[in-house]
ZAMARGU-4260 file (C-alpha; in steps of 0.2 Angstrom, whole numbers, plus 5000, padded with zeros to 4 digits):
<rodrens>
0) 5000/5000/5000 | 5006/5018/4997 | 5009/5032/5007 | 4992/5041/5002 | 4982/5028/5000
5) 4986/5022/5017 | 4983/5039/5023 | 4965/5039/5015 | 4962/5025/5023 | 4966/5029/5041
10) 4955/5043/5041 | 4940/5034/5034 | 4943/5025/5049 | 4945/5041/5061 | 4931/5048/5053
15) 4919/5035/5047 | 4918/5045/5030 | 4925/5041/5014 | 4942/5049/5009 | 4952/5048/4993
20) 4967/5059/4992 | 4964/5071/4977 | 4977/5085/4981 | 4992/5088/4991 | 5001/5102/4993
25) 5017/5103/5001 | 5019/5117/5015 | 5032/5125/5022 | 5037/5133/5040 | 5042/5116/5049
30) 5062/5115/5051 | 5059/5094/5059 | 5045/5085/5048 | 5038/5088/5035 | 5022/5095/5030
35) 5007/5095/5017 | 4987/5099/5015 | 4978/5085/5008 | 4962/5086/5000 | 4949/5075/4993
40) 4939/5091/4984 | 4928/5094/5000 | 4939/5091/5015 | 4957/5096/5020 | 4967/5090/5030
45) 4983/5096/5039 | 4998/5081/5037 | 5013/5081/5047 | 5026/5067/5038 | 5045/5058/5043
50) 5052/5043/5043 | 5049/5030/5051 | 5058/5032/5065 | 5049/5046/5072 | 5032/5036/5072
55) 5033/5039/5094 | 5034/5056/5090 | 5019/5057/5080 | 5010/5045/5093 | 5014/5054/5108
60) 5010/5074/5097 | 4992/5067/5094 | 4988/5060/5113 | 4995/5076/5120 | 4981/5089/5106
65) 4970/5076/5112 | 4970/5079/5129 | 4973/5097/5126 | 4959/5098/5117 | 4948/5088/5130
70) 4951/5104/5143 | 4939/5113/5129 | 4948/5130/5132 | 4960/5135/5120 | 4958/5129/5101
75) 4970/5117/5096 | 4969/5108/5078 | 4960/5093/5081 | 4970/5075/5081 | 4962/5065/5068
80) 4974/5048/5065 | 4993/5044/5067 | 5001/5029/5058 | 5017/5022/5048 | 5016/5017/5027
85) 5030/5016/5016 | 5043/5020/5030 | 5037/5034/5033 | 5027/5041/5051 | 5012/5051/5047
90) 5000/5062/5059 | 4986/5066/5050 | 4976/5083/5058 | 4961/5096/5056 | 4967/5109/5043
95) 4963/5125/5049 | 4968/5141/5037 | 4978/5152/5050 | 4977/5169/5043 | 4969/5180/5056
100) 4978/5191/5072 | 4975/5182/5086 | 4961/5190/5099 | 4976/5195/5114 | 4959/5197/5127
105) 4954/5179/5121 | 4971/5173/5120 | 4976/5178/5138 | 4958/5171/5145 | 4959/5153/5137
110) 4978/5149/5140 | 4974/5153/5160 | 4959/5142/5159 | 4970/5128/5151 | 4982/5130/5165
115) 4968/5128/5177 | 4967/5111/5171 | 4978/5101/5183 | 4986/5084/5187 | 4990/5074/5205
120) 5008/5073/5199 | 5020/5083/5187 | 5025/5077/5172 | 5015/5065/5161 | 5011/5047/5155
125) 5023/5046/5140 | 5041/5056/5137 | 5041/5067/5120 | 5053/5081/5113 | 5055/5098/5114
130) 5059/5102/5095 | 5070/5087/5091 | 5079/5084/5110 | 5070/5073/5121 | 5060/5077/5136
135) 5058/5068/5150 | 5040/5067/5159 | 5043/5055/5174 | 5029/5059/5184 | 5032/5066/5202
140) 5021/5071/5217 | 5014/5087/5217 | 5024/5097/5229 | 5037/5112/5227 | 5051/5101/5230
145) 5042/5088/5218 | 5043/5103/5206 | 5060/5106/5210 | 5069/5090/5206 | 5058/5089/5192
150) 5065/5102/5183 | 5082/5100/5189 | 5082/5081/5182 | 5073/5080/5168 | 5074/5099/5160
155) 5091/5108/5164 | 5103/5090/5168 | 5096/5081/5153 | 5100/5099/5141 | 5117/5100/5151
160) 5124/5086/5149 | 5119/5086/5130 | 5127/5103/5129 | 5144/5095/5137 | 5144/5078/5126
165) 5143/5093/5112 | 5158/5104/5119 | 5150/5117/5129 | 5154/5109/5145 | 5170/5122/5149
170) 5158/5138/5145 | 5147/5131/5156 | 5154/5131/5173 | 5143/5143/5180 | 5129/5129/5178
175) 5135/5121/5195 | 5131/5134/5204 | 5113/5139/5197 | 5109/5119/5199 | 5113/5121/5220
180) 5109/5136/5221 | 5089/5140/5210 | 5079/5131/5221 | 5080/5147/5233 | 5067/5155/5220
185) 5055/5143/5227 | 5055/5147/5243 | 5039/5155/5243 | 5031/5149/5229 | 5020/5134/5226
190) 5016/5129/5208 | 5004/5118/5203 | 5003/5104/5189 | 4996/5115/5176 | 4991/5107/5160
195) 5005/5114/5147 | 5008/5117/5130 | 5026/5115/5134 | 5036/5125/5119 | 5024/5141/5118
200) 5034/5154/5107 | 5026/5165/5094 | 5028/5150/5080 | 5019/5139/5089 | 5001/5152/5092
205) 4991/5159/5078 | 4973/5162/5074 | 4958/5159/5062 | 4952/5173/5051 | 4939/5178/5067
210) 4952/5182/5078 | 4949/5165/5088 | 4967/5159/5095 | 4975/5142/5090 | 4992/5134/5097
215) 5000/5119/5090 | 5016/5109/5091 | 5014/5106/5108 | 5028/5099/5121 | 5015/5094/5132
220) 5017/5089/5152 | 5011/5095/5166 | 5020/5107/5177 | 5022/5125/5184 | 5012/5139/5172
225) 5024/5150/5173 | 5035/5140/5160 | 5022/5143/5147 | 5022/5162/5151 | 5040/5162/5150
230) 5043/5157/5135 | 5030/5167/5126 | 5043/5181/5132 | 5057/5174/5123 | 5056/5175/5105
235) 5042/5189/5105 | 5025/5186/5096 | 5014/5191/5110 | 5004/5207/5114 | 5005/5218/5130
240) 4985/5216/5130 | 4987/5197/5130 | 4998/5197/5147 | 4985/5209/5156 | 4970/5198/5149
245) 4980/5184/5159 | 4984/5190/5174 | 4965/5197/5175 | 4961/5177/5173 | 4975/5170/5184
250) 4989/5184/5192 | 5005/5176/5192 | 5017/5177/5208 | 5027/5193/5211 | 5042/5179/5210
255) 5038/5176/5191 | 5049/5189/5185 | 5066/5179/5193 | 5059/5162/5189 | 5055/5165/5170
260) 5074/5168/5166 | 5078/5151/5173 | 5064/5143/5165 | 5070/5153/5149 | 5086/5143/5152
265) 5080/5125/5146 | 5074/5133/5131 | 5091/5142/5127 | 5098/5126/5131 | 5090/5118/5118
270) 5094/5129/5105 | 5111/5129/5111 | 5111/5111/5108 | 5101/5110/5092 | 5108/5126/5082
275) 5124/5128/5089 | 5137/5142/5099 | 5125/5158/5090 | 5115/5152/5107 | 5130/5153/5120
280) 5131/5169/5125 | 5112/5170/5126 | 5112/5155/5136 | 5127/5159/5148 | 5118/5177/5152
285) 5103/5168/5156 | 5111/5158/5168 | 5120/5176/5175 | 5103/5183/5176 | 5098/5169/5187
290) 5109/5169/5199 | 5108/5187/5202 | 5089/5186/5206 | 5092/5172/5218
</rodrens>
């Protein structure tokens, strides 16, 4: 069986309607998979594709907009079918023609009822990536020191041990330090497991033609809210309107403003790992930054 018709014939099964795959169009925008719309003259559908290999990561992307999408807060594409055909991984999802400015009132209201959504433990039932690295999700209690560990263990050692098995490990002395030394930020401050989208920049949040928000290419777990709201801070993308509508919903802590720089740190991490020294600098003032809030 090839590649489309396999397609076609998971979504008949997804959807229970006939499908045949009439059109595709290749699409641009990803730098991991890629990607194509698919039509059969009256529906379109969104198509992520890569080999083989990545058939996990697929899995994992469409359990995690499923269970966003369960929270009904914020619109998220829906998941339709995920599968494997002529070695190749496919995640087969709603099409949705992203070509409005997002509603920042809207925006701000329906991430903080997402949060709202919470778990016993942080973390989640399966690992995934964030980009191309893999994340962790071992789920741990719910406590601040729960919290803590988690984020020591499986954000900033996992990303700091990639970045010394890739040659930064001398640059980054000063990380032995912020390891001992961040849970100080805590001290006051106990998050709870928020449902997350886990790798919320301005590339990952856009909007239909009605202004109704959408995020995608999420990094899912559950965890503390303010890693959201960090990284939305960290490439630009969102409004000052879209932070007031939030903290009208949900205030954040006063400490927010020192924690978002460490949790900004995973993310430069990442890059630094993924895209190389352009990100060192960045990533060793983060760390700077850190330690002088502590």
């Amino acid at each position: 069986m090839t590649l489309w018709p396999a397609i076609s014939a998971q979504i008949e099964q997804a959807t229970g309607q006939p499908f045949i795959v009439h059109k595709e169009q290749a699409l641009g925008g990803g730098c991991i998979n890629q990607a194509c719309r698919i039509s059969d003259g009256e529906r379109d559908y969104f198509v992520k594709l890569n080999s083989a290999r990545y058939g996990d990561m697929f899995e994992v992307e469409y359990l995690s907009l499923l269970e966003m999408a369960a929270s009904h807060t914020i619109r998220v594409p829906e998941a339709i079918c995920h599968g494997e055909a002529d070695s190749q991984a496919f995640l087969v999802l709603e099409y949705l023609p992203l070509n409005g400015q997002p509603d920042p009132q809207l925006q701000g209201q329906q991430l903080a009822a997402m949060h709202r959504h919470s778990s016993d433990r942080f973390g989640w039932q399966r690992d995934n990536t964030i980009g191309s690295t893999p994340q962790h999700n071992q789920p741990r209690g719910n406590s601040g020191h729960d919290w803590v560990t988690f984020w020591r263990e499986q954000r900033l050692l996992p990303q700091l041990q990639l970045a010394q098995h890739n040659g930064y490990g001398r640059s980054l002395g000063i990380m032995d330090r912020l390891l001992s030394d961040f849970p100080r930020l805590f001290s006051d401050y106990q998050p709870q497991p928020s449902m997350l989208h886990g790798d919320l920049w301005g590339g990952n949040a856009a909007a239909l033609a009605d202004g109704t928000p959408v995020i995608f290419d999420p990094a899912f777990y559950y965890g503390d809210r303010e890693t959201d709201i960090a990284m939305t801070t960290l490439f630009g993308g969102f409004s000052p309107a879209f932070y007031d509508a939030y903290n009208e919903s949900w205030p954040l802590n006063p400490g927010y403003r020192s924690r978002k720089h460490l949790y900004n740190l995973y993310h430069l991490l990442n890059h630094l790992n993924l895209f190389g020294s352009g990100y060192l600098g960045q990533t060793i003032a983060s760390a700077e930054r850190v330690l002088a809030e502590i």
